[in-house]
Every structure is written in structure tokens, then in C-alpha cells.
C-alpha positions in Angstrom: 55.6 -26.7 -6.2 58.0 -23.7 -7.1 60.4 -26.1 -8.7 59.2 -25.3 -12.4 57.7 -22.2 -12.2 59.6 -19.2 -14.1 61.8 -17.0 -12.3 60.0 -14.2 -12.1 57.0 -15.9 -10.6 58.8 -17.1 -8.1 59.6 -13.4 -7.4 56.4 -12.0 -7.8 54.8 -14.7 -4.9 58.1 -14.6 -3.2 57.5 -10.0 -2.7 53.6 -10.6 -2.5 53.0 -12.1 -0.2 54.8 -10.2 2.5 53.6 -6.9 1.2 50.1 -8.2 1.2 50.5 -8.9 4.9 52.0 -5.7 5.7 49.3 -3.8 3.9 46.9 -6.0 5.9 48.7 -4.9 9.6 49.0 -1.4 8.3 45.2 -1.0 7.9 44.8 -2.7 11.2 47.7 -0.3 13.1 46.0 2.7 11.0 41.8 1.8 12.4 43.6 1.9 15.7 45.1 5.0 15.7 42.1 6.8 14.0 40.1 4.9 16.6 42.2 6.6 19.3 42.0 10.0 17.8 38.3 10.0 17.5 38.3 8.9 21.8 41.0 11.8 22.1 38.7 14.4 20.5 35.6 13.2 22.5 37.3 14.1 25.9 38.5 17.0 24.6 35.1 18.1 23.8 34.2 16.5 27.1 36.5 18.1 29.2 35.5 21.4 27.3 31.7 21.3 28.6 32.7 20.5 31.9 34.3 23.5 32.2 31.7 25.5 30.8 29.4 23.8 33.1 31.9 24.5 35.8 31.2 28.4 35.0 27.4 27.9 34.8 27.6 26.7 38.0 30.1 29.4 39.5 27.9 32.3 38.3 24.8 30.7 40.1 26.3 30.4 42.9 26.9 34.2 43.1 23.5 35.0 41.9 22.6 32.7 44.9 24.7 34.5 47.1 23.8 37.7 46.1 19.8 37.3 46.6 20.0 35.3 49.4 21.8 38.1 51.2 19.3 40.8 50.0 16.6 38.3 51.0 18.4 37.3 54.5 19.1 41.3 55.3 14.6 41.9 55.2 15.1 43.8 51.9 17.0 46.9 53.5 20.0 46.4 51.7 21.1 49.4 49.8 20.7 49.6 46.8 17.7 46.8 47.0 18.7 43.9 45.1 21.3 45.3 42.8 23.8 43.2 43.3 21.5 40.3 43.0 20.4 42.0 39.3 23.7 42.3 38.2 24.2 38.9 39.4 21.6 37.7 36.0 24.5 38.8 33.3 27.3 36.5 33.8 24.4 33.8 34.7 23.1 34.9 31.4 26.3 34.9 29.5 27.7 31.7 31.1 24.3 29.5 30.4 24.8 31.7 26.6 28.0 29.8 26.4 27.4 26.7 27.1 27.5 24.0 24.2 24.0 22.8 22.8 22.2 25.6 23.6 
């Protein structure tokens, strides 16, 4: 078939043919990778609300702590319920924080 063909068509099928299939694995490789970035970046973001929510949760738990030990001592605490007011700010600035809010 490439008996009679001209030199340099030979050559151009003969170069074309491989670089055509590289180009083809090269797109293939490149999806992959962008692929893997985009699953990299969404447990980054992820891992980044979980910590937030991890603060969330820390700062009620001290709010908790703090009325429930105002509540548990029949209100004669002193300072009535301070601690359990300035228990609301990092409550307030932690449920601030987190993402979609």
C-alpha cells in the first residue's frame, strides 16, 4: 500500500500517526489529573468545615457548661449567669465563621 506513495507521505503517516495517539493519551492522562485535583480541593474544603464545625461545637459545649452550672448551683452563683453570658460570643463568633452562613 506504501509501496508507491512519495517519500514524504510515507513520512507524514509514518510521524502522524504516533503523535495523534500521544495527543489522544495525553488528554486522557490530563482529565485524570484535573479530575484528581478537583477531589483534592473538595476535601480540602471538606476537611476545612469540619473543623469549623469542630469549633461550633466546642464553644457550645462551654456555653453548656457554663449555664448548666449557674442553673445546677439554684441561681446563687456570683455573678449570676456571667460566665454563661460571656459564653454567647465565641458561640456567636464560631457559628459567624462557619462556611454558608
Amino acid at each position: 500500500m506504501l509501496r508507491n506513495w512519495p517519500i514524504r507521505s510515507k513520512l507524514v503517516v509514518i510521524l502522524v500517526v504516533p503523535l495523534a495517539a500521544l495527543a489522544v493519551l495525553s488528554a486522557i492522562q490530563v482529565r485524570g489529573n484535573v479530575d484528581n485535583i478537583r477531589t483534592a480541593n473538595r476535601i480540602k474544603a471538606l476537611a476545612a468545615f469540619s473543623i469549623k464545625g469542630n469549633d461550633l461545637v466546642a464553644a457550645l459545649q462551654a456555653e453548656r457548661y457554663a449555664t448548666n452550672s449557674y442553673v445546677g448551683s439554684n441561681y446563687l452563683a456570683v455573678n449570676p449567669g456571667q460566665a454563661s453570658i460571656a459564653a454567647r460570643g465565641p458561640v456567636d463568633q464560631a457559628l459567624g465563621d462557619l462556611p454558608g452562613r
